[in-house]
PAGU-522944 format. One line per field, with one value per residue: x, y, z of N, C-alpha, C in turn. Coordinates in steps of 0.1 Angstrom, whole numbers, plus 5000, padded with zeros to 4 digits. Example, Ala and Ser with C-alpha at 12.3 -4.5 7.8 and 13.67 -1.06 7.14 Angstrom:
residues 2
nxx = 5132,5128
nyy = 4943,4978
nzz = 5078,5071
caxx = 5123,5137
cayy = 4955,4989
cazz = 5078,5071
cxx = 5132,5129
cyy = 4967,5000
czz = 5078,5079
end
This chain:
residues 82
nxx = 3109,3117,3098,3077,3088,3085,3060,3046,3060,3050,3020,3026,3030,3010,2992,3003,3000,2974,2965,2978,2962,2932,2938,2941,2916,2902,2915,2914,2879,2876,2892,2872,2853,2858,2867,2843,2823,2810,2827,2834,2847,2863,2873,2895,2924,2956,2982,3019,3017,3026,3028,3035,3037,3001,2991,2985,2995,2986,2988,2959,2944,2922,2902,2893,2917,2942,2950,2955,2960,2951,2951,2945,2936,2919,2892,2885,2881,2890,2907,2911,2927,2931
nyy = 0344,0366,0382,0368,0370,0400,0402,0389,0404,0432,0425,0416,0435,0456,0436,0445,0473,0476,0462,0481,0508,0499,0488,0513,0525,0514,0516,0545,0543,0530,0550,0571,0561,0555,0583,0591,0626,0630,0628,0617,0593,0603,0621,0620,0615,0591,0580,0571,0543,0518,0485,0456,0425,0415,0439,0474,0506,0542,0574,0597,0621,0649,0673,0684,0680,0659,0623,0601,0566,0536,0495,0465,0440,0429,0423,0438,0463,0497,0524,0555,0583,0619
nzz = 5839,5853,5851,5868,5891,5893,5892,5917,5936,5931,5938,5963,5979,5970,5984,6014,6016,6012,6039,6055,6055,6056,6082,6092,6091,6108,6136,6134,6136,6162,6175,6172,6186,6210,6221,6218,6219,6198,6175,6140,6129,6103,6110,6129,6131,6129,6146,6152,6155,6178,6179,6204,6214,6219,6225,6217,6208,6205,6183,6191,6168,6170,6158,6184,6202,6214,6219,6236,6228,6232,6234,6250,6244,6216,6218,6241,6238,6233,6248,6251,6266,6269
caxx = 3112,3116,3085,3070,3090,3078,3043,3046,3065,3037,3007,3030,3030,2998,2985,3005,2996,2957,2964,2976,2952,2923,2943,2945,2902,2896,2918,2900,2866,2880,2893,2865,2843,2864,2869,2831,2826,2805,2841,2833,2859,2872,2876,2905,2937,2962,2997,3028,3012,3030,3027,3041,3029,2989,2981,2988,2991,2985,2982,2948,2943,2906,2894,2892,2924,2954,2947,2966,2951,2955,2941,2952,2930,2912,2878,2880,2878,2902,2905,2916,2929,2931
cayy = 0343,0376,0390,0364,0383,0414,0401,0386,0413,0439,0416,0417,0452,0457,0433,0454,0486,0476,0463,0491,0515,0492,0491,0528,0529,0506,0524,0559,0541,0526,0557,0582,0553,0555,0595,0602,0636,0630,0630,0608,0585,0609,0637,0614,0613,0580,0581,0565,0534,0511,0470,0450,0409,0413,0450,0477,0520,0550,0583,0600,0636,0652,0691,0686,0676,0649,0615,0586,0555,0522,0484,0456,0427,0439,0422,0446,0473,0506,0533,0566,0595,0633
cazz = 5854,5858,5850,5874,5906,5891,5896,5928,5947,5930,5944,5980,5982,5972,6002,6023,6013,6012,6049,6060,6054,6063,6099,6103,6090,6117,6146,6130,6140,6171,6187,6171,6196,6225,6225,6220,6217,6184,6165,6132,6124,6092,6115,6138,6125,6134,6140,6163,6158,6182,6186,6215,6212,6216,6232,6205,6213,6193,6191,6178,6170,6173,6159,6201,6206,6208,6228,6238,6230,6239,6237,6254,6238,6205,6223,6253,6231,6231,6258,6250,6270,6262
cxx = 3111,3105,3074,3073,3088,3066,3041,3049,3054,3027,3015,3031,3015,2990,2989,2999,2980,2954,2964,2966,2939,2923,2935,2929,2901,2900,2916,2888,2867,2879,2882,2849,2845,2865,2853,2834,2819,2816,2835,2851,2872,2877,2890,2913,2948,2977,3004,3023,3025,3024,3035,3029,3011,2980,2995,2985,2992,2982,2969,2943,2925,2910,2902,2905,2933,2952,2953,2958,2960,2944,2949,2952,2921,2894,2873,2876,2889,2897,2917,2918,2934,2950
cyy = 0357,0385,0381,0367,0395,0412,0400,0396,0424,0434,0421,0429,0460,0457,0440,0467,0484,0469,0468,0501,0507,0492,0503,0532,0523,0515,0538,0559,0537,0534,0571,0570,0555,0572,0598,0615,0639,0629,0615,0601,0597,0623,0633,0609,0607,0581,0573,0552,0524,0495,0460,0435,0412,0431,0463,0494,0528,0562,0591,0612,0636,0671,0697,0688,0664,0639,0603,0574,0542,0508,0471,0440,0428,0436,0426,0460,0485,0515,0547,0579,0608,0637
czz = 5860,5861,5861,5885,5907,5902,5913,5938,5944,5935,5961,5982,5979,5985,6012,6029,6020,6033,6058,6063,6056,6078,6108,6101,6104,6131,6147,6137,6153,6180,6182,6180,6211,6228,6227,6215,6209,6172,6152,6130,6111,6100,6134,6129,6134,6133,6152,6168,6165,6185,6197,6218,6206,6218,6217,6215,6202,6196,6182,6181,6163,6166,6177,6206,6205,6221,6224,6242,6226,6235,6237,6249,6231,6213,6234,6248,6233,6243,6250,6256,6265,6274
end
């Protein structure tokens, strides 16, 4: 029994893990879309990610600079200010 809540909670933490970081590629590509600039996604670094129901903020640092981004409904796409 025991070795089968090992498993289980290892597998759940996994999923998490592997969620996470999937997230933060996605809001990498997101706001290295929305800033422009030519910035590739690996060259935007993700942090202070906040959630609130459906609209989601963040902040995303550039070589360029540090921008506050935003998206209210993932299919309007993200806006980011410097």
């Amino acid at each position: 029994m025991k070795r089968y809540l090992f498993t289980a909670a290892l597998i759940g933490v996994s999923v998490a893990l592997g969620c996470t970081s999937t997230a933060t590629r996605n809001l990498q590509q997101e706001s290295a879309q929305a800033i422009g600039a030519g910035w590739t996604p690996d060259q935007v670094k993700v942090s202070d990610v906040k959630r609130n129901g459906t609209s989601l903020s963040w902040t995303a640092k550039t070589p360029g600079g540090k921008y506050s981004c935003s998206s209210d409904d993932p299919a309007c796409g993200v806006v980011c200010t410097k």
